[in-house]
C-alpha positions in Angstrom: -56.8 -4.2 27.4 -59.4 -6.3 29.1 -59.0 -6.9 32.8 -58.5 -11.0 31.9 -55.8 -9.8 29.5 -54.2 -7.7 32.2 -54.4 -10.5 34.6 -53.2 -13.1 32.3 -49.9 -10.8 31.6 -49.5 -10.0 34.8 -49.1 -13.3 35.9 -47.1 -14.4 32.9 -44.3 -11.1 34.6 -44.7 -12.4 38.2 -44.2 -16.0 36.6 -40.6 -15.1 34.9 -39.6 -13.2 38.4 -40.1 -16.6 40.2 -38.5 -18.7 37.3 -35.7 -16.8 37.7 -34.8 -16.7 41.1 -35.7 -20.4 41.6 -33.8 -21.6 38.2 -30.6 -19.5 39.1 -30.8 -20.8 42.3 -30.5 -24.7 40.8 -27.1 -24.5 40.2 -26.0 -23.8 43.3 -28.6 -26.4 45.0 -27.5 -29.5 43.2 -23.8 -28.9 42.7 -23.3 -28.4 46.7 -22.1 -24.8 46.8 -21.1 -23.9 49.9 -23.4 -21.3 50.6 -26.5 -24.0 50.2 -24.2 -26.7 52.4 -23.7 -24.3 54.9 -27.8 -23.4 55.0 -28.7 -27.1 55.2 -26.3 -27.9 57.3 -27.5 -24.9 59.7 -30.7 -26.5 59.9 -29.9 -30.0 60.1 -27.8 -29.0 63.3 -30.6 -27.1 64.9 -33.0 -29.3 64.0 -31.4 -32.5 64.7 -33.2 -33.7 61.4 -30.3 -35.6 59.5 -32.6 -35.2 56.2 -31.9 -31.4 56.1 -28.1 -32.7 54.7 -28.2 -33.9 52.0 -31.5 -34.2 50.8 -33.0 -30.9 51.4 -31.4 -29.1 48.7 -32.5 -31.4 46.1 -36.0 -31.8 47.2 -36.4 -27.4 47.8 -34.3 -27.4 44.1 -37.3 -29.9 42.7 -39.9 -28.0 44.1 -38.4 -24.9 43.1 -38.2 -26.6 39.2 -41.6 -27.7 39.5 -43.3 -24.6 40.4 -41.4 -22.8 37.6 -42.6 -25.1 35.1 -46.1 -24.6 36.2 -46.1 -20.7 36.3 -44.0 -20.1 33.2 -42.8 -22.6 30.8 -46.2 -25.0 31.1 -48.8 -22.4 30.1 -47.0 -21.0 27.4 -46.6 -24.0 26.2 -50.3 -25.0 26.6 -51.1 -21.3 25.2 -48.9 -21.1 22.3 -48.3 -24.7 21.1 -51.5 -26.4 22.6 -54.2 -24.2 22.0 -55.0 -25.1 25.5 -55.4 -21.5 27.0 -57.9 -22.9 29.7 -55.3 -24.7 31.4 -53.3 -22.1 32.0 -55.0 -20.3 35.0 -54.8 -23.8 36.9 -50.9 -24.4 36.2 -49.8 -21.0 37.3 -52.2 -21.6 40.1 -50.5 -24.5 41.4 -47.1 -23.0 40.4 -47.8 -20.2 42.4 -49.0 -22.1 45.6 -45.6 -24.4 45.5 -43.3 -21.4 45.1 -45.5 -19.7 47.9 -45.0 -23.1 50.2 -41.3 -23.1 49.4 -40.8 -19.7 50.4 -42.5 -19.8 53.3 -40.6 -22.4 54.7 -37.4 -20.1 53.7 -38.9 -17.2 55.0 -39.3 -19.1 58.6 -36.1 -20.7 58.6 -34.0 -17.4 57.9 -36.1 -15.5 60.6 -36.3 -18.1 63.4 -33.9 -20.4 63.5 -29.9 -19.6 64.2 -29.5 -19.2 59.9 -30.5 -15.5 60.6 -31.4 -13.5 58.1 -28.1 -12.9 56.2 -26.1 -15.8 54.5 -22.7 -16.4 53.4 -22.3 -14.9 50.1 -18.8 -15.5 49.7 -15.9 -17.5 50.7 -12.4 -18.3 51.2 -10.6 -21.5 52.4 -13.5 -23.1 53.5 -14.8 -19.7 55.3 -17.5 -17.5 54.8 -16.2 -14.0 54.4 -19.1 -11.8 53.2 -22.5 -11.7 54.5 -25.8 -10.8 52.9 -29.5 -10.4 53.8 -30.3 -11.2 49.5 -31.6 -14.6 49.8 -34.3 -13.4 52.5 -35.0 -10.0 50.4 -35.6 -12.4 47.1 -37.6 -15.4 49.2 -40.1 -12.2 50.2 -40.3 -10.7 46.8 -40.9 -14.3 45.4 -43.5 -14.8 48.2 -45.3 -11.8 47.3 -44.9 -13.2 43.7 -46.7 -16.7 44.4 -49.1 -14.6 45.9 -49.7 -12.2 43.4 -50.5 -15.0 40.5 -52.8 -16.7 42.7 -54.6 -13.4 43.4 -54.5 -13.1 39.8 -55.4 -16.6 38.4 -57.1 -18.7 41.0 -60.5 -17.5 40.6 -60.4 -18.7 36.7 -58.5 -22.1 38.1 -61.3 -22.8 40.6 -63.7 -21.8 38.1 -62.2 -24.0 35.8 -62.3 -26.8 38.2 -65.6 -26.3 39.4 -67.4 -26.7 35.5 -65.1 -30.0 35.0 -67.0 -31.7 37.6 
């Protein structure tokens, strides 16, 4: 296996890790779980920024979408359907930097703000009544993810980019 080959599947692994985690988390983002109310809401109160609640889980859950798009399900279908391989490098790119921005902002917001690293991961009447570190463990490993396709992929996007001008 070349090293391109091994860098192109590598990224394709890191890119279903990150598609996962964000598309799972979709469901819970735009159906107002409580687990996502209570995180907004957490943030919206300490921040005293009224667009935390509502909005921010639909615009995280559309960034999240977008940047799974562009690391997975764009470049194969630009490989595979297209026949436009090239692409691909500058897609997961991107992807990667948007899933890298997203988590970033989780990262800091579960470390230094009153949300605290463990969330609510269950409930009853209203109450949370089990507590877990997960969604901090998962917004590093999907860091390290967005991280890991750029390391892999951005020298062929910039090079990419650089010979279309």
């Amino acid at each position: 296996m070349t090293g391109l080959a091994f860098r192109q599947l590598a990224a394709y692994g890191l890119g279903v890790w990150i598609s996962v985690i964000f598309l799972d988390s979709l469901r819970f983002k735009f159906t107002g779980h409580p687990t996502t109310v209570h995180i907004f809401e957490t943030l919206k109160d300490w921040s005293g920024i009224g667009l935390f609640y509502p909005a921010g889980p639909w615009v995280i859950g559309l960034a999240e979408l977008t940047a799974s798009l562009l690391v997975l399900f764009i470049p194969v279908l630009m490989q595979f359907a297209l026949g436009r391989g090239r692409l691909v490098a500058l897609s997961q790119t991107l992807g990667g930097l948007i899933a890298m921005g997203v988590m970033t902002g989780a990262i800091v917001f579960h470390a230094c703000t009153p949300l605290g690293i463990e969330t609510p991961t269950a409930w009853a009447n209203g109450q949370p009544t089990e507590w877990s570190p997960a969604l901090f463990i998962a917004a590093c490993i999907t860091w390290c993810a967005g991280l890991g396709i750029i390391a892999l992929r951005g020298r062929d996007a910039l090079h990419l980019l650089c010979t279309r001008v």
